[in-house]
C-alpha positions as a printed NumPy array, in Angstrom:
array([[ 86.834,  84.76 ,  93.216],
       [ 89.948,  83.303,  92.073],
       [ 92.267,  82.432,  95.001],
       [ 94.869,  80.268,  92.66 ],
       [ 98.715,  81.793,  92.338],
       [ 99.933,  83.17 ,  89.448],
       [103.264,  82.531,  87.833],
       [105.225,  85.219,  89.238],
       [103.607,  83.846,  92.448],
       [104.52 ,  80.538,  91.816],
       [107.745,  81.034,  90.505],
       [108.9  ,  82.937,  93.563],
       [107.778,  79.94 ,  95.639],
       [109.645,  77.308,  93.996],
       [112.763,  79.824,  94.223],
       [112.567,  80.06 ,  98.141],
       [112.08 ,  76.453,  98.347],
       [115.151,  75.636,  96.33 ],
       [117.48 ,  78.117,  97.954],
       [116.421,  76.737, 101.774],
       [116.454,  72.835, 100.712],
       [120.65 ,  73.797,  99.787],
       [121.016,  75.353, 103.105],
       [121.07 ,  73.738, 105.878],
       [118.307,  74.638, 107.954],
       [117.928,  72.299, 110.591],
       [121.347,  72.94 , 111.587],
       [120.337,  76.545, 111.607],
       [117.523,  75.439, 113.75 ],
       [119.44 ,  73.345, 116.311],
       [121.843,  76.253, 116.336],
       [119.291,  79.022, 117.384],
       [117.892,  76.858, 119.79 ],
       [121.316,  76.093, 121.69 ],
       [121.638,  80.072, 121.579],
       [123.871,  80.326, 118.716],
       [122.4  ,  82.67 , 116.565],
       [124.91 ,  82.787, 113.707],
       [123.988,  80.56 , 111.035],
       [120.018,  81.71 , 111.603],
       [121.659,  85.277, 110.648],
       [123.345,  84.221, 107.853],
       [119.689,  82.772, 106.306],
       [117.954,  85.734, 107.428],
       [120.479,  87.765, 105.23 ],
       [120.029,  85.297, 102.427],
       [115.998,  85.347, 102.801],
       [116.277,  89.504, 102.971],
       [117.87 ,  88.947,  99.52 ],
       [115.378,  87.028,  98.113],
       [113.074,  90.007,  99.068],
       [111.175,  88.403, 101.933],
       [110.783,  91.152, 104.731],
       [111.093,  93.793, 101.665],
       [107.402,  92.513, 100.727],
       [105.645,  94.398, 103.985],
       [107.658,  97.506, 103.739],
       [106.339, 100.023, 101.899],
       [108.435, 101.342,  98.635],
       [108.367, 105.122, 100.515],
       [110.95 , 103.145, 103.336],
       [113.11 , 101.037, 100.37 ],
       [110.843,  98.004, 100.409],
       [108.876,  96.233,  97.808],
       [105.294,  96.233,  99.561],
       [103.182,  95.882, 101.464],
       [102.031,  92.657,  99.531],
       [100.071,  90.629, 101.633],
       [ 99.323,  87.413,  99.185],
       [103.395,  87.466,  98.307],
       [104.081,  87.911, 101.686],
       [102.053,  84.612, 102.846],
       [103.567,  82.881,  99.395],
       [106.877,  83.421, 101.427],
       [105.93 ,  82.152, 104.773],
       [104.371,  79.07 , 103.562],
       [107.856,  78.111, 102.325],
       [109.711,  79.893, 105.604],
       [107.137,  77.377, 107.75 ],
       [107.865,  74.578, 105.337],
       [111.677,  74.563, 105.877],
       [111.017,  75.558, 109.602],
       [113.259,  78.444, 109.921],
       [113.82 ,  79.789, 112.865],
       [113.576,  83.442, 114.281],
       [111.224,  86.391, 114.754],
       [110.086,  86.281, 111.296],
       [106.54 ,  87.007, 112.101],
       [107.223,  89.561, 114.642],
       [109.772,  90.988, 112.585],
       [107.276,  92.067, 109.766],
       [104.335,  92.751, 111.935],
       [107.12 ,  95.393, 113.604],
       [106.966,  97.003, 109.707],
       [103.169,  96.68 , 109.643],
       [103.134,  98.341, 113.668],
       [105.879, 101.391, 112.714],
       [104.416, 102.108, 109.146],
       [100.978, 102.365, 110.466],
       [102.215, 104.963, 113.283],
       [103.861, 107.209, 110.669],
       [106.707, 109.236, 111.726],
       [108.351, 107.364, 115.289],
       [111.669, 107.22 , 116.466],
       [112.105, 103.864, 115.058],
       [110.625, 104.602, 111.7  ],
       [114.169, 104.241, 110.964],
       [114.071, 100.525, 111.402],
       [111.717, 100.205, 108.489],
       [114.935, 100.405, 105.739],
       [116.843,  97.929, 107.743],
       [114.114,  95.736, 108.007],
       [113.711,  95.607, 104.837],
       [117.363,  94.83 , 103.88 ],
       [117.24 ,  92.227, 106.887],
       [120.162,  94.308, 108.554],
       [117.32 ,  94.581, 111.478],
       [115.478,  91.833, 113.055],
       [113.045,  92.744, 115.46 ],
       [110.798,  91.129, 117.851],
       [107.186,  92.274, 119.055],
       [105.361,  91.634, 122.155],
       [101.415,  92.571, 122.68 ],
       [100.723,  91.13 , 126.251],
       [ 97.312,  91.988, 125.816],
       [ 97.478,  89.556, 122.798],
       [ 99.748,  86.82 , 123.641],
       [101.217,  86.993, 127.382],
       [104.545,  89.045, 128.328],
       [107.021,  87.525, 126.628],
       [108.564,  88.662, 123.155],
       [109.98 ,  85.527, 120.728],
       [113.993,  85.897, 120.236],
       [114.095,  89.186, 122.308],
       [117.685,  88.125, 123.691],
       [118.691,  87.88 , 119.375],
       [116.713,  90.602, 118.062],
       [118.682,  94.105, 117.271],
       [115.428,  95.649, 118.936],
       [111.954,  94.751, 120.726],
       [109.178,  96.868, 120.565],
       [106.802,  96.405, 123.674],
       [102.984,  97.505, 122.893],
       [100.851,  97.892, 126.089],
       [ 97.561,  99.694, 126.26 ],
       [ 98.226, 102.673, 123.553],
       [101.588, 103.093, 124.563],
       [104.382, 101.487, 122.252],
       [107.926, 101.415, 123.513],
       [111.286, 100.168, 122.176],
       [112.583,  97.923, 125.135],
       [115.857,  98.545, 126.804],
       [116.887,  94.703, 127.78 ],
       [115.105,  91.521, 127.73 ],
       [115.046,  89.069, 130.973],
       [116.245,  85.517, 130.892],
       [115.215,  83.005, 128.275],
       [112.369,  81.204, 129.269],
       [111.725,  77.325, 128.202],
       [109.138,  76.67 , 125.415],
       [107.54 ,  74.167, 123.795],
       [109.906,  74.42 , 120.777],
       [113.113,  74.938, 121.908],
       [114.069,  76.975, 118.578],
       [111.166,  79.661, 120.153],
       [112.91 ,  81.074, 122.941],
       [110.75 ,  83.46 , 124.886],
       [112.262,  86.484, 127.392],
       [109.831,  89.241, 128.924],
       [110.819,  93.036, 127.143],
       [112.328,  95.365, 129.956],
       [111.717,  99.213, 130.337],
       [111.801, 100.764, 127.175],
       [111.768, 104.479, 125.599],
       [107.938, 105.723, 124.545],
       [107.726, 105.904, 121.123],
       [104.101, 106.591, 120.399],
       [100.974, 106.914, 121.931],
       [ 97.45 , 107.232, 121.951],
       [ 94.423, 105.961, 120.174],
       [ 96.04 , 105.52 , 116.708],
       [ 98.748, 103.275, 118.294],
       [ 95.568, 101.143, 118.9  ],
       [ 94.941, 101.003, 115.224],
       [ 98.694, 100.519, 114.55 ],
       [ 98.949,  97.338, 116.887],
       [ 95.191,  95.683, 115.702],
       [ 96.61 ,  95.922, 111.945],
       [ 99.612,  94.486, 113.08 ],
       [ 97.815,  91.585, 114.839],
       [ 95.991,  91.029, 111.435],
       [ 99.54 ,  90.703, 109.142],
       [101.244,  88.378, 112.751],
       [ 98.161,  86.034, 112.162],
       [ 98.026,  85.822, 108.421],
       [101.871,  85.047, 108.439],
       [101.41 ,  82.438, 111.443],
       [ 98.954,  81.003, 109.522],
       [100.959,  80.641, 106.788],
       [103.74 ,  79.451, 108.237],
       [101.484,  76.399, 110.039],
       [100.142,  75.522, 106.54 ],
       [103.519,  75.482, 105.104],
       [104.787,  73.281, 107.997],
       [102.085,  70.885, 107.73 ],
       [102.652,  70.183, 104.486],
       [106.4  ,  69.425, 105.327],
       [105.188,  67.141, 108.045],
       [102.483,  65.171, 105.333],
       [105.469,  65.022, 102.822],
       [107.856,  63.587, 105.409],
       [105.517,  60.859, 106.506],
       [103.9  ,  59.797, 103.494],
       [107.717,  59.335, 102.72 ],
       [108.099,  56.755, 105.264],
       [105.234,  55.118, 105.213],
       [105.74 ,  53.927, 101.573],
       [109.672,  52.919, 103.16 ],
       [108.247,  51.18 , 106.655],
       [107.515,  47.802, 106.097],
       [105.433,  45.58 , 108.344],
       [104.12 ,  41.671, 107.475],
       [106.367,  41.984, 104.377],
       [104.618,  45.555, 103.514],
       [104.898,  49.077, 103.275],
       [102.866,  50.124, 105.871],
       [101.417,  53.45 , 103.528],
       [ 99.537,  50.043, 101.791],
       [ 97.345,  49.895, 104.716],
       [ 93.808,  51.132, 104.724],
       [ 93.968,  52.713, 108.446],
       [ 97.012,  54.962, 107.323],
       [ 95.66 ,  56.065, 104.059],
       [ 92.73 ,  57.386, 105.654],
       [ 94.953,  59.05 , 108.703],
       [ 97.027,  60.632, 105.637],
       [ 94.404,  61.089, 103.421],
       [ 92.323,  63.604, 106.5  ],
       [ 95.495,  65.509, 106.888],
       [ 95.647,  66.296, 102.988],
       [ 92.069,  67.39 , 103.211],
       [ 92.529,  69.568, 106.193],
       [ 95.626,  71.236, 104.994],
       [ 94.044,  71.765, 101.07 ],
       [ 90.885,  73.3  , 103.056],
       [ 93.128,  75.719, 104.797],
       [ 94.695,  77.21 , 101.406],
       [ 92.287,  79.178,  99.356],
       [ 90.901,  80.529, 103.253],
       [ 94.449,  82.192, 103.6  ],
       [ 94.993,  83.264,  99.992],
       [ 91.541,  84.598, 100.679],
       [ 92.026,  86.041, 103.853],
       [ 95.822,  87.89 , 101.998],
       [ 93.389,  89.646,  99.443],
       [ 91.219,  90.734, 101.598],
       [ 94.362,  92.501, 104.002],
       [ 95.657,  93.365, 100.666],
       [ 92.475,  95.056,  99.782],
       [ 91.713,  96.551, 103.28 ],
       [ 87.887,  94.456, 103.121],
       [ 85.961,  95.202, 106.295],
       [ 85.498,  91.769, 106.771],
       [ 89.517,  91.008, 106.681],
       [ 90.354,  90.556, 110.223],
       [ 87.245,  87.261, 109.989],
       [ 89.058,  86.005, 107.16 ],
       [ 92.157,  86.213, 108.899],
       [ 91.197,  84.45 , 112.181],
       [ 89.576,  81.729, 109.894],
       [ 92.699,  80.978, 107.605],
       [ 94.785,  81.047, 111.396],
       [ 92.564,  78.482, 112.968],
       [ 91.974,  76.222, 109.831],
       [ 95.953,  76.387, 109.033],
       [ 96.532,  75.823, 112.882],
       [ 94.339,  73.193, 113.684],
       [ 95.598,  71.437, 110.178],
       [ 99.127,  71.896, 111.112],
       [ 98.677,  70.423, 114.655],
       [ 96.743,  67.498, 113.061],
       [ 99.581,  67.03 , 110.728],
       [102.263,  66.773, 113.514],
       [ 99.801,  64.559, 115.209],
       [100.004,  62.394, 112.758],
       [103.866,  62.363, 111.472],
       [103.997,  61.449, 115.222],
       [102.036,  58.572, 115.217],
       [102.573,  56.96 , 111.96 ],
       [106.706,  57.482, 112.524],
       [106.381,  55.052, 115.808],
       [108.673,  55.481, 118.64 ],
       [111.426,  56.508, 115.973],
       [109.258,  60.285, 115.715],
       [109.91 ,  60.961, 119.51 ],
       [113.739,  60.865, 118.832],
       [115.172,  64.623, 119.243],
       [118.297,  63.066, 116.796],
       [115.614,  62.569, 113.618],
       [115.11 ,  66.39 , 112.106],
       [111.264,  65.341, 112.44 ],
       [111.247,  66.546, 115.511],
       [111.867,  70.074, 114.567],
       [109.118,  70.321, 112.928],
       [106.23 ,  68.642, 115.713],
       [107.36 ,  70.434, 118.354],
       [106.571,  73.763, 115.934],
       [103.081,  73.047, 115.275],
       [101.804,  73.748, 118.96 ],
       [103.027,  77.07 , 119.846],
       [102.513,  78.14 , 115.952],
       [ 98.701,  77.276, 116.393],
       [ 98.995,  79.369, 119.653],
       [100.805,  82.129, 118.539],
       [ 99.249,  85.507, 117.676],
       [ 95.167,  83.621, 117.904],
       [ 94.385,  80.76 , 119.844],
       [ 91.824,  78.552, 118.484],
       [ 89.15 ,  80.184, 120.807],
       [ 89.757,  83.234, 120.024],
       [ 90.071,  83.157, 116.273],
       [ 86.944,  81.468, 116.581],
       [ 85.351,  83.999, 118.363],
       [ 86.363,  86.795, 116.453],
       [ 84.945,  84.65 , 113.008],
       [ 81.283,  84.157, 115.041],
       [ 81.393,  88.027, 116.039],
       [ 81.955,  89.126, 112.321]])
């Protein structure tokens, strides 16, 4: 099987990447993370342009998809420029609502696509209480047992690892559906949170690798650059591997979503935990080899470490994605 992009593909890519290198997206970042939401808005609206939430709406609601290999094309880039929000949630909400059919928030599905609507999601049963952005989202929807419900208010930020993640717990909410198919609803959208997760943690890791290997050749020590030394070559040189290994498992894991393969939600839990545990590695690393300098909150850097942790987390631990690959 072929797991290499095509043009289209490609050329997409390289257009997301160029129009979020002009903006400025760690100010966005910094922004969001402060609690001032307004510049993250303004690249939402620009990414929503671009097409990016339109790709896991289906055409029958005004979008373009759902196109799972296009959609993690675009979230290796959104990881790679670390922008911030509930982009995950946001189009495993279009994954959740589309597979319950008709809902009171089937309505959502338009906006989403459009970007007018950003929405949060929050499986307990999956990854703890809390929903990511609830306090900037335009709605939450809370899934517990077979019930889902669109919440009412959100409780008071929480801390988090990354400070641009801020976490508040869903409150109340109106039913919207339930019973066993909002089961099915919430395990496919699991499967499209985790293959976007991953491919957001493979596109930060590669930001991280670029950023170091960057330095490393500037850094001098005894007269050096210190990228001339054996020791960091090979500390570079295992990050490279793990993040090329990760790769073809999630363009893999996209075609099989894409072509609803029973074995799709193994592929999926190994493309999360081999883009995770790369990504972590790689932050591991940019840490290390940037000295004392890469624990400075001033150096943009840092917006991208204190990422890979909750990212490898999020929506699969390790443990569990490995599980769920042994099980298959």
């Amino acid at each position: 099987m072929r797991f290499l992009l095509d043009d289209e593909q490609r050329e997409f890519a390289r257009s997301l990447d160029g129009m979020l290198t002009a903006a400025d997206t760690p100010g966005a970042v910094r922004a969001w993370a402060a609690g001032d939401t307004t510049p993250g808005r303004e690249l939402w609206t620009r990414l929503a342009e671009a097409g990016v939430f339109a790709l896991a709406v289906p055409e029958r609601h005004d979008g373009l998809g759902p196109l799972p290999v296009e959609t993690t094309v675009a979230f290796t880039e959104l990881g790679r420029h670390a922008v911030p929000g509930p982009l995950v949630e946001t189009v495993a909400a279009a994954a959740l609502l589309d597979a319950l059919g008709d809902t009171g928030a089937t309505a959502l599905l338009p906006q989403i696509a459009t970007g007018k609507a950003v929405v949060s999601l929050c499986v307990p049963a999956l990854g703890g209480p809390y929903a990511l952005d609830a306090d900037a989202a335009d709605a939450v929807l809370l899934v517990e047992g077979d019930t889902v419900r669109l919440a009412e208010a959100a409780g008071p930020v929480q801390p988090s690892a990354d400070p641009a993640r801020r976490l508040a717990r869903p409150l109340g909410g109106t039913v919207l559906a339930k019973g066993p198919a909002v089961t099915a609803a919430t395990a496919h959208a699991a499967e499209v949170a985790a293959l976007a997760t991953a491919a957001q943690c493979l596109g930060l890791g590669r930001a991280l690798l670029d950023r170091t290997v960057e330095y490393v050749g500037q850094r001098r020590q005894f007269g050096v650059a210190i990228g001339s030394f054996q020791a960091v070559k090979h500390r570079l040189a295992d990050t490279l591997i793990a993040l090329e290994f990760a790769r073809p498992l999630l363009h893999s894991a996209a075609l099989a979503l894409a072509e609803g393969a029973d074995h799709r939600s193994a592929e999926i839990a190994a493309a999360k935990v081999t883009a995770g545990e790369a990504a972590y590695a790689a932050a591991r690393t940019a840490l290390q080899l940037h000295g004392a300098v890469g624990y400075t909150e001033e150096l943009d850097l840092a917006l991208w470490i204190r990422k890979a942790r909750p990212l490898r987390d999020a929506w699969g631990t390790p443990a569990a994605c490995r599980a769920r690959v042994l099980a298959s």
